[in-house]
C-alpha positions in Angstrom: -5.4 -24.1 7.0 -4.3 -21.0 9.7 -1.8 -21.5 12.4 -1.8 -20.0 15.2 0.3 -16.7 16.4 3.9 -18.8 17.3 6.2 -15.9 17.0 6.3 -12.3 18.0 6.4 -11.7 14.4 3.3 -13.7 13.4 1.5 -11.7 16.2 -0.7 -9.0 15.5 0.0 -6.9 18.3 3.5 -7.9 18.7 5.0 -8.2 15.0 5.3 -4.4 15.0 7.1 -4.1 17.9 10.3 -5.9 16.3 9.8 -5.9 13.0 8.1 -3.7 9.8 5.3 -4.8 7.6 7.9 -4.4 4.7 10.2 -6.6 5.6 7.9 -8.8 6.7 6.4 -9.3 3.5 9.7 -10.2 2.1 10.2 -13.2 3.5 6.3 -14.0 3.5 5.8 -17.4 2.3 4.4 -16.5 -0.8 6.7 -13.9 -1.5 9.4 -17.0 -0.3 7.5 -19.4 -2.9 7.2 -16.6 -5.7 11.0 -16.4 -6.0 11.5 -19.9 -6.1 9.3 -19.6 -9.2 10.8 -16.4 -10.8 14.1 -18.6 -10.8 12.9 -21.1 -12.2 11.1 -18.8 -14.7 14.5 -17.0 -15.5 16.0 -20.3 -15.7 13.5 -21.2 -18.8 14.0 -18.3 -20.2 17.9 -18.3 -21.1 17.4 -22.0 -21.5 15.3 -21.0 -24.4 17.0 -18.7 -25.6 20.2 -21.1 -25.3 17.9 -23.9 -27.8 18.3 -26.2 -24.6 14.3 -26.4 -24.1 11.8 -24.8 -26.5 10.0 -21.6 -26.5 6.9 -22.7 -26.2 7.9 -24.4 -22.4 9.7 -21.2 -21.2 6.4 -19.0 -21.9 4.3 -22.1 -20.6 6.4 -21.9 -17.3 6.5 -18.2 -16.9 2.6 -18.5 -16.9 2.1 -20.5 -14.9 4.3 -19.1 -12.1 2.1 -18.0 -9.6 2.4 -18.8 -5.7 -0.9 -18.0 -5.4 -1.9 -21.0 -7.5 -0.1 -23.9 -5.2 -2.0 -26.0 -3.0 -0.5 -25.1 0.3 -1.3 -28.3 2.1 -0.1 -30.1 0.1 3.5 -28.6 0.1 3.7 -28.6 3.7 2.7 -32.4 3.3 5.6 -33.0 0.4 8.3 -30.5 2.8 7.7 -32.9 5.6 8.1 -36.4 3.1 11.3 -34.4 1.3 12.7 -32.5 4.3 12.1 -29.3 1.7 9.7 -27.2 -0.4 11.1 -27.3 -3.8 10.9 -30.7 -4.4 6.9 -31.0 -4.1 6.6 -26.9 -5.3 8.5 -28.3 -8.3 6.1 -31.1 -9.0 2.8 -29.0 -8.5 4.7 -26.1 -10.9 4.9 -29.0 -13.3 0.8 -29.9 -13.6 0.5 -26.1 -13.6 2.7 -25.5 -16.7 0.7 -28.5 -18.4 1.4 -32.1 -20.1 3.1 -30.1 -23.2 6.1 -28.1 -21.2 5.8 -29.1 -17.7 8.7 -32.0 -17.9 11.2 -28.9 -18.9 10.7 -27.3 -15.5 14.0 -27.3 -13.3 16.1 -28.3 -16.2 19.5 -29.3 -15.4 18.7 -27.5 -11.9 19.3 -29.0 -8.4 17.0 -27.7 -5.3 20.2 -26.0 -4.0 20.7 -23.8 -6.9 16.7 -22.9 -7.1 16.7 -22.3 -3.5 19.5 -20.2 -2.8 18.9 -18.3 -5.8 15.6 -17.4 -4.4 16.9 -16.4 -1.1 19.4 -13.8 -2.6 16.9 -12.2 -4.6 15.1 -11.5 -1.2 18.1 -10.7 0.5 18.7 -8.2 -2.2 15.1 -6.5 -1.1 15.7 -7.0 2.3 18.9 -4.9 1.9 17.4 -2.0 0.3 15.2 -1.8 2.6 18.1 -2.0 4.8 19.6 0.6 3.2 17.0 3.0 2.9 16.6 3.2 6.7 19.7 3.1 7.2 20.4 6.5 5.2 17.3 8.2 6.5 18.3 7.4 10.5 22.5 8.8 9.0 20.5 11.8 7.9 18.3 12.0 11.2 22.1 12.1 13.0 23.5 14.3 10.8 20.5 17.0 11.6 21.1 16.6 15.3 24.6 16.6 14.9 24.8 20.2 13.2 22.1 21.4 15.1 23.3 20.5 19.1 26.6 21.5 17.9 27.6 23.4 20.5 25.4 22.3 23.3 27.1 21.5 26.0 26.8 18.2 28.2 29.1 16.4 30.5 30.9 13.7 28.9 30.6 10.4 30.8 33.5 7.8 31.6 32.6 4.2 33.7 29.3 6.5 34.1 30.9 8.8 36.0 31.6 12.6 35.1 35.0 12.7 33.1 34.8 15.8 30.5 32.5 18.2 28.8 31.5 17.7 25.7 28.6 19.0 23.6 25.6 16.3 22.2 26.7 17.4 18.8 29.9 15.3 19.1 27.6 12.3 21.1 25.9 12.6 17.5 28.8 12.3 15.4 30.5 9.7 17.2 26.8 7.8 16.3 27.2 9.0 12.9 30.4 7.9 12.0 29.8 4.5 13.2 26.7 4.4 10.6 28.6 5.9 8.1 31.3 2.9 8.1 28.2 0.5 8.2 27.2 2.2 4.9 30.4 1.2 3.4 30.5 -2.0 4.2 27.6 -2.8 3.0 28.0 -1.0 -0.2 31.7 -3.5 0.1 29.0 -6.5 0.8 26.8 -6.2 -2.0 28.8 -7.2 -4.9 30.0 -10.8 -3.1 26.7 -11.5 -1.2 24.4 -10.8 -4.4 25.8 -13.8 -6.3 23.5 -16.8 -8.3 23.6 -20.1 -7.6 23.1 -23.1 -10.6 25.9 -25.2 -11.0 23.7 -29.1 -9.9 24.1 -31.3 -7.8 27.7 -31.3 -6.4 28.5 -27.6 -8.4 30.4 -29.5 -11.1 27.6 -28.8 -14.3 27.3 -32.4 -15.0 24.1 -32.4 -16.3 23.9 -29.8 -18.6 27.7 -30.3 -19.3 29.4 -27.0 -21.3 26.3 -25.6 -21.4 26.5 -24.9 -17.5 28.7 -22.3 -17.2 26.7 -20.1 -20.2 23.7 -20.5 -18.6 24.9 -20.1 -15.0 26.4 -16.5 -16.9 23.1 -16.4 -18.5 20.7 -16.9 -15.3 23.1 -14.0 -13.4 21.9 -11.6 -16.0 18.8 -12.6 -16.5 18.1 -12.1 -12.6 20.4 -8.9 -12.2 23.2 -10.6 -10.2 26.9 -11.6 -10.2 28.1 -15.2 -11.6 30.0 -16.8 -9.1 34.1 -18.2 -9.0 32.7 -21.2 -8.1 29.5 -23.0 -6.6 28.7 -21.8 -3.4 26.3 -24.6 -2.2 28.7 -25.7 0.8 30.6 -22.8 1.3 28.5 -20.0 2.9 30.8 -17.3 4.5 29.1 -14.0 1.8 26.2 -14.7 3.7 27.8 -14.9 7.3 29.3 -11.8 6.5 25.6 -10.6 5.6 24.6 -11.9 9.6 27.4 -10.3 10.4 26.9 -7.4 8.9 23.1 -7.3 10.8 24.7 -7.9 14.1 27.5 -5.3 13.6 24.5 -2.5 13.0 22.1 -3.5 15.5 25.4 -3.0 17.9 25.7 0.6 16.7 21.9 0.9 16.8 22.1 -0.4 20.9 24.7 2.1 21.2 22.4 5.0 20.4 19.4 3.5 22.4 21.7 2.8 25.4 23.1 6.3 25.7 19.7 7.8 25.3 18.3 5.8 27.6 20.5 6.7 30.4 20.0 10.5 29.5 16.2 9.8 29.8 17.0 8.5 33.5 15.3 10.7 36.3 18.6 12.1 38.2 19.8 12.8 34.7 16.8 14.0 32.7 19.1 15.4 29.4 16.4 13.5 26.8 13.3 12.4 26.3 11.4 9.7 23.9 9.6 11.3 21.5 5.8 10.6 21.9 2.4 12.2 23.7 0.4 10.7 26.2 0.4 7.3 26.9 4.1 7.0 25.7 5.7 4.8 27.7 3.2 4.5 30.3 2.8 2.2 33.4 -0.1 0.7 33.9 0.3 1.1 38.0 2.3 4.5 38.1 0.9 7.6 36.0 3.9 9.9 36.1 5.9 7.3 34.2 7.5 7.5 31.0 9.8 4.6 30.1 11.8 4.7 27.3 10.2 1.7 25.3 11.6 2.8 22.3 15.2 2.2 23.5 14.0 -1.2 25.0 12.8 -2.4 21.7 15.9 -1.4 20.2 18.4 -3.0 23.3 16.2 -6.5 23.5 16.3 -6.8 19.5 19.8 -6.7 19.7 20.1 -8.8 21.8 18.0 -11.1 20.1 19.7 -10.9 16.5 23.0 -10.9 17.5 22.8 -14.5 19.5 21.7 -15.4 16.1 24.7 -14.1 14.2 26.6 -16.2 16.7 24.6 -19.1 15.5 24.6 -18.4 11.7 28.3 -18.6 11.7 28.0 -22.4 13.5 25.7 -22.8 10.6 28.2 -21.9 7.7 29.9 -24.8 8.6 28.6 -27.4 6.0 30.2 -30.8 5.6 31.3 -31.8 2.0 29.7 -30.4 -1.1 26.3 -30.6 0.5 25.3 -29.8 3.8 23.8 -32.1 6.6 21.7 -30.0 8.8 23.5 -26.5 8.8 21.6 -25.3 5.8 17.9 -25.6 7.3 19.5 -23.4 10.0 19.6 -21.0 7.9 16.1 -21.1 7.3 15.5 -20.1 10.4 17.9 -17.5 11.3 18.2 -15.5 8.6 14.7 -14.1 7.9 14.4 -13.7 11.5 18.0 -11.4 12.0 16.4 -9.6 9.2 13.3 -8.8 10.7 14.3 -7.8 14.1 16.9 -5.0 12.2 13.9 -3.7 10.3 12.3 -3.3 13.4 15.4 -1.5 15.1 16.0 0.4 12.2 12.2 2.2 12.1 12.6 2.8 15.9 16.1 4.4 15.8 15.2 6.7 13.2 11.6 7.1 15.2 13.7 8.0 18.6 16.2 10.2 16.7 13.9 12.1 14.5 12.0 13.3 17.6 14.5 12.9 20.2 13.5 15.9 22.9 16.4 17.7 24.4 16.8 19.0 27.6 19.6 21.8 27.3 18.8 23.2 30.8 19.1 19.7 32.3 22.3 19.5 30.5 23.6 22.8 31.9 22.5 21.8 35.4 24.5 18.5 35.1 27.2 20.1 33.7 27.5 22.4 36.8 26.4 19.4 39.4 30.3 18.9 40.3 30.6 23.1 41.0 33.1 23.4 38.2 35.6 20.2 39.2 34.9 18.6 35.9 36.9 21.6 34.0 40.0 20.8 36.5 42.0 19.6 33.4 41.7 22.9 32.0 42.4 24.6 34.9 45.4 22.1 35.0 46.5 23.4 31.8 46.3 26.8 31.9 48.3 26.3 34.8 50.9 24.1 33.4 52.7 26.7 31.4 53.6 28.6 34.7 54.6 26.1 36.9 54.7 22.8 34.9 52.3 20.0 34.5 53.2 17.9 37.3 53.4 20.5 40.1 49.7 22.2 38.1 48.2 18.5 38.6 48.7 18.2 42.1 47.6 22.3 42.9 44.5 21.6 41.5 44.2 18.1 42.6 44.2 19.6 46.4 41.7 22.7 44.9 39.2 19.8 44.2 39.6 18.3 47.2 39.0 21.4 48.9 36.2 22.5 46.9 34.9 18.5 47.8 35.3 19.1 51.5 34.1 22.8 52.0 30.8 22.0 49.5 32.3 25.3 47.5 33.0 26.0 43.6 36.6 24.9 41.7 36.8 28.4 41.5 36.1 29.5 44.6 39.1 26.9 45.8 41.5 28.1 43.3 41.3 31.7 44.7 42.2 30.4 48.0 45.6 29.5 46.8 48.0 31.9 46.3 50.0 29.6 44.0 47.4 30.3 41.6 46.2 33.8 42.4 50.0 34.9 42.1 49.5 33.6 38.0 45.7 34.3 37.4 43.6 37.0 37.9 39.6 36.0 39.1 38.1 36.8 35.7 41.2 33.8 34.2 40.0 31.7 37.2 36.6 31.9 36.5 36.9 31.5 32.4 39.1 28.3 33.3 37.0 26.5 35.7 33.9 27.1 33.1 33.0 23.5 32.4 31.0 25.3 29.0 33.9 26.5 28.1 36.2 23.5 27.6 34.5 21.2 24.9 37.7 20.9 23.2 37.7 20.8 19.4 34.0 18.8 19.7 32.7 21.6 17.1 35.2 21.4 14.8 35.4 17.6 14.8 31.5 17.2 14.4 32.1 19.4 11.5 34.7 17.2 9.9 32.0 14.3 10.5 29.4 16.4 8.7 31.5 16.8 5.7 32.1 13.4 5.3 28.7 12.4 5.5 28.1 14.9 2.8 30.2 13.6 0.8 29.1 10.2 1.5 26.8 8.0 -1.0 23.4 7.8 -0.4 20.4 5.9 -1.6 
């Protein structure tokens, strides 16, 4: 049976857009169903090896665990009957094993413990994948940081013109906020990537003293931790993990936001990379949107409602949930997805991000010099005091406002300054290029940590 394109990310022209093929395939449904059945593969394997099932059933199971070999109808049929997949995928795994071993599959096991096993082995894929982009957009940053160094731009406040600053330091402050996503997910890792097998209410009743070894025993066996505790009702390491998505995509909005507004006509300091047809209207041929920053800004939007309701699901009553944990079913592939997506297009618009210096310098110079009154204000203030140097400048701009003329210009009008300054002094303080502040030196400090930094 086929269904038909019901999400963007079932959509052949659409799934690219928000998401990558990669991830994608990770929470595929037969890459969903496969590690159901390498659990339950690992499971027979250290239950062998424990003498709690024989040897013969654990190689019988592990043969026979292939997703490719269920009848799919017929587990959407049983998921409707049981309200979930493992229960029928457990039943057709049994006739697949055979007569002789088949009764030894799910031993001890409850759907919980199979289920969100499975899910944190794909979680653990999904975060290197994660983790990969992540590090390759870092390094994208770090190359424009070093290189724009010392370009300089005007530095915006409530969009308006506040001080210069050079795109360098707009690409270290972008850094550093990847940077501390780096840690915490390095911090995540260890409490996130944790197995689940304790039964039916997490207390081991049914394979008694032998639960705890084989809980220890599955961990290895799969390359994760062992738990405190069961974790079936309890779900805040992967909350953390949604939170964790939403915090990035934020950061990633960031970047697409800023660059979107220097892409603006009036402003023109950046453009998308791309050739013809990037961006284009279908009604007006000189346009050229920034579509990479809107996929970015809407999939943020997007995934971080669902954080919002992932932590509503975490919520589960008892020692077994009623309803929250199907939530997560739906949420959680779906956060991942649209991040993979922003991720690829980040490290797309940063890679090939196009400059405009000129435009910058032009911008720079739109306000004829007022946006370097503080250091005008401060080279004054040593002369005359801060207070008095505030308000002499302050009527400099004004004049300068009124009369359509440079800072400058104003400022050797007044012989309160021209009595402490020579022109050339003037002129070096009302330089907007010249009063970046320590922006080099602090995008240098940036650099070093990120060279420091661990990488994939």
């Amino acid at each position: 049976m086929t269904f038909a394109s019901a999400t963007p990310f079932a959509s052949r022209h659409l799934a690219d857009l928000f998401s990558t093929p990669a991830m994608r395939a990770v929470f595929s449904e037969l890459r969903t169903l496969q590690a159901m059945l390498d659990v339950e593969v690992a499971l027979a394997r250290v239950q062998a090896r424990a003498g709690l099932i024989p040897v013969e059933a654990a190689e019988a199971i592990a043969n026979a665990a292939d997703a490719a070999a269920l009848d799919l109808d017929e587990l959407a049929a049983g998921t409707l009957r049981a309200g979930l997949p493992i229960v029928n995928l457990v039943e057709q795994f049994i006739r697949l094993t055979g007569p002789a071993y088949g009764e030894f599959v799910h031993w001890g096991a409850t759907s919980q413990d199979i289920m969100d096993t499975a899910l944190i082995l794909q979680i653990r894929d999904a975060l290197a994948l994660v983790e990969q982009d992540l590090d390759q957009l870092a390094q994208a940053l770090a190359e424009l940081a070093r290189r724009e160094r010392d370009t300089a731009m005007v530095g915006r406040t409530k969009l308006q013109h506040a001080l210069p600053i050079t795109f360098g330091f707009k690409a270290a402050v972008w850094l550093s906020s990847l940077m501390r996503h780096r840690q915490r997910l390095g911090e995540l890792k260890p409490r996130l990537l944790q197995v689940q097998f304790a039964g039916a209410v997490g207390t081991h009743a049914a394979l008694g003293a032998d639960g705890p070894n084989i809980c220890q025993a599955l961990a290895e066996e799969l390359g994760l931790a062992r738990p405190l505790i069961a974790w079936h009702a309890v779900r805040d390491t992967l909350a953390e993990a949604m939170t964790f998505l939403g915090l990035l995509s934020t950061s990633l909005s960031k970047i697409a936001g800023d660059i979107a507004l220097m892409a603006q006509t009036e402003v023109g300091e950046a453009l998308e990379p791309g050739g013809p047809g990037q961006g284009a209207s279908s009604t007006m041929p000189h346009k050229r949107n920034p579509i990479t920053c809107e996929r970015i800004l809407s999939s943020g939007l997007a995934l971080r409602r669902l954080v919002g309701s992932f932590l509503d699901a975490s919520i589960h009553d008892h020692e077994r949930a009623t309803g929250p944990w199907q939530a997560e079913w739906l949420l959680l592939p779906e956060a991942f997805l649209l991040i993979s997506g922003s991720l690829k297009a980040c490290l797309t618009l940063c890679s090939g991000l196009k400059l405009q210096p000129d435009a910058m310098r032009t911008n720079l110079d739109r306000t004829r010099g007022l946006i370097a009154a503080e250091q005008v204000m401060m080279t004054l203030a040593p002369h005359m005091g801060r207070h008095h140097a505030h308000d002499v400048v302050g009527n400099a701009c004004r004049s300068a406002a009124s009369s359509h003329t440079s800072l400058a210009e104003a400022l050797a009008r007044d012989p309160a300054v021209t009595g402490l300054l020579t022109p050339e002094q003037i002129a070096f303080a009302a330089d907007p290029g010249r009063y970046t502040g320590q922006a080099g030196e602090e995008v240098d400090r940036v650099l070093l940590a990120w060279s420091h930094a661990p990488h994939s």
